[in-house]
N, C-alpha and C positions, 0 to 999 in steps of 0.2 A: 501534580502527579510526577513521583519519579519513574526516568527510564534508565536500566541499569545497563542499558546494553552500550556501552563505548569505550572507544578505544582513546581517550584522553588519559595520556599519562598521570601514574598515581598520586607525581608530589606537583603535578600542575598546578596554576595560583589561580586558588578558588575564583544532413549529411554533407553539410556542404562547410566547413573550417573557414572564420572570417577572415584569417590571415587569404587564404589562399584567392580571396575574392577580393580583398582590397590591395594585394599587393605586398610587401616588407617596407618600403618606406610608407604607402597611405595607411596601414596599418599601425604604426607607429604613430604614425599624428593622431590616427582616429584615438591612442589612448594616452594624448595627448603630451606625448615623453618623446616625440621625433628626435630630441640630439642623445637621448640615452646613448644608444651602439656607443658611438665617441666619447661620450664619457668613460664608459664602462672599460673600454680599450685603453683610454689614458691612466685610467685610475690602476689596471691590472697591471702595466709596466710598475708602479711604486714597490707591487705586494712582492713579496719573500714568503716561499713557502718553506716548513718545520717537517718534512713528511720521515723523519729519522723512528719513529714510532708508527708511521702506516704499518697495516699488514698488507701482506701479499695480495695482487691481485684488486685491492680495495681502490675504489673511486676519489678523489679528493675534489670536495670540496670547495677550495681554493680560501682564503684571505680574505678580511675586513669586506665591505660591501658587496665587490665582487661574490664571496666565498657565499655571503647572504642570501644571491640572487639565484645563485647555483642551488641554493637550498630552496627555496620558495620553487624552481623550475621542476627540482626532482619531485616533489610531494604533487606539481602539476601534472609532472610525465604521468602519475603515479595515478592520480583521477580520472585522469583523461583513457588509462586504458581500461579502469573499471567502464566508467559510463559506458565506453565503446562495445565492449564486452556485452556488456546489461541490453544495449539496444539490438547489436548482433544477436544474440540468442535471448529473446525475450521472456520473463520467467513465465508460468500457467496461470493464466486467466490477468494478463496482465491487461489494462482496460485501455481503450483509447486516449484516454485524459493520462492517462500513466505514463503512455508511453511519450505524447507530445511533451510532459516535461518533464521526463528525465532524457528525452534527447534535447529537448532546450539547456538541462545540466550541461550536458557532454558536451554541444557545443561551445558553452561556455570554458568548459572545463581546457581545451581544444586550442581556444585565443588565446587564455592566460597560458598554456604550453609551448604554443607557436611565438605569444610574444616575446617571452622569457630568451626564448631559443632564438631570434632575430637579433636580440638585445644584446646576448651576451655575445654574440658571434660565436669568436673562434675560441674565447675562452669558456664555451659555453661546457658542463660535462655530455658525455655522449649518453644515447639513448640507453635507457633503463632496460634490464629484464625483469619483468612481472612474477610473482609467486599466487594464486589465486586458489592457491587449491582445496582452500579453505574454507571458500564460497560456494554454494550451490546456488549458480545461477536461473535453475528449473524454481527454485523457490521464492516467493516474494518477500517470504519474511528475514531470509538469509540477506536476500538482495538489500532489502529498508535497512537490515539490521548493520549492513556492513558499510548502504552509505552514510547514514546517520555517523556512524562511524569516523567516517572519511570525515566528513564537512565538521563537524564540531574536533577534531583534531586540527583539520585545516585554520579554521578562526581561533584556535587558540595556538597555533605554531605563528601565525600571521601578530597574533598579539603578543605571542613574546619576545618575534625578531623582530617588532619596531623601535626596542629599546637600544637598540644596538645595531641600527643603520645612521650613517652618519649625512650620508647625502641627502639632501631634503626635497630633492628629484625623487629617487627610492623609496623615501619617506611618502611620498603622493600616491607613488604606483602600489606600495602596500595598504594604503588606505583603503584606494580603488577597487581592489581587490578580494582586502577582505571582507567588505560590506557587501560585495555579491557571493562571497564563499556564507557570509551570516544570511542571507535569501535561502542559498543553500539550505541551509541545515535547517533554519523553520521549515521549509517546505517537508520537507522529510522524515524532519519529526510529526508534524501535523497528519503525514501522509501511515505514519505509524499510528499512532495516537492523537487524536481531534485536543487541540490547546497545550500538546506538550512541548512547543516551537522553545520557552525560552523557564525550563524548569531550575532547581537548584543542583541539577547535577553540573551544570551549564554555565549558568549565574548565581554570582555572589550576592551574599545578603547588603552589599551595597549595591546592589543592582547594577552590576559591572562584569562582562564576560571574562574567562579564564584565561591565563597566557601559561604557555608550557616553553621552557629552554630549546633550545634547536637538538639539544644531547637525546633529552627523552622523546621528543617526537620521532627522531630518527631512531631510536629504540623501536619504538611503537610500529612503525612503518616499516620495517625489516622483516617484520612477518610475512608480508605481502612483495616483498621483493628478493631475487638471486642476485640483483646487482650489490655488493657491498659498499656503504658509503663511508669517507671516510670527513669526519668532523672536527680534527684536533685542529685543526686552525684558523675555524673561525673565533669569532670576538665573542668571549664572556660580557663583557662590561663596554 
């Protein structure tokens, strides 16, 4: 059964935060990347930024792996304040089982933000401002329809920047990652429709998930945000 409702780019290829309980450094081991920070720090002194074509006001990104992680962080910042939102004001007749996991999402959603932001330190970008105004959080259908949304953009943004990380530390943490952002999104869709977890709008007829450029996800996601981001330097290839 197809579900028409997402927000994957068009030319895509067919209450308690763990950080804050395990600490910045047990945190880091818990997701098993402890010398990240240090890398990420050495590797940002290599990069040169091109920002002669930002616009005004606009957020960058940053460079090669760094610039990657900065993208993976903001689409986190960016989940992390739906779910928050969704649990905060809970939509009508939303059930007890509904709500224990999609606050199990959130705080999933929560770690991968927190760790992103540990990781990258000082190079990290600053916090996002949200656009929601989209969303009728009183509704359940808005609410499924917008995370569905989220999560199958999420695993396919996550599968298109593995092609184009070069550290193979990075390369584990995206793995890591998007296998729980793909938990995500069956749940959600199942949660919309019983068996629609992994349809063809989703999966290719090789039975293989979608990957989208970091260009058009960052399209896609700008609905939802006033922060502007800017992506001309990260890595095509």
């Amino acid at each position: 059964m197809d579900n028409k409702n997402t927000l994957l780019p068009a030319n895509g290829n067919n209450s308690l935060p763990l950080p804050g309980m395990l600490g910045r450094r047990k945190f880091l081991s818990y997701m098993g990347l402890a010398a990240t920070s240090a890398t990420v720090l050495a590797a940002c002194r290599k990069d040169k930024d091109d920002n002669n074509n930002m616009p005004p006001g606009s957020i960058d990104l940053g460079t090669g792996d760094i610039g990657i992680l900065n993208y993976a962080y903001a689409l986190e910042q960016l989940e992390a304040a739906f779910y928050t939102q969704v649990i905060n004001s809970p939509f009508s007749g939303m059930t007890a089982n509904e709500q224990s996991l999609l606050t199990d999402i959130r705080d999933h959603e929560i770690a991968h933000r927190e760790f992103f932001k540990a990781a990258l330190g000082a190079m990290a970008i600053k916090s996002l401002e949200v656009n929601f105004s989209s969303v009728n959080f009183g509704s359940r259908d808005s609410v499924l329809a917008t995370s569905k949304a989220f999560e199958d953009l999420g695993v396919s943004a996550y599968n298109g920047a593995g092609q184009l990380i070069k550290d193979s530390n990075y390369l584990l943490l995206a793995g890591k990652i998007v296998s729980v952002e793909a938990r995500h999104a069956a749940l959600i869709r199942d949660l919309i429709s019983n068996g629609s977890f992994a349809d063809n709008t989703v999966i290719d007829m090789n039975g293989l998930d979608l990957a989208s450029k970091p260009a058009d996800v960052l399209t896609t996601a700008s609905v939802f945000l006033k922060s502007k981001l800017y992506a001309g330097n990260l890595p095509t290839s």
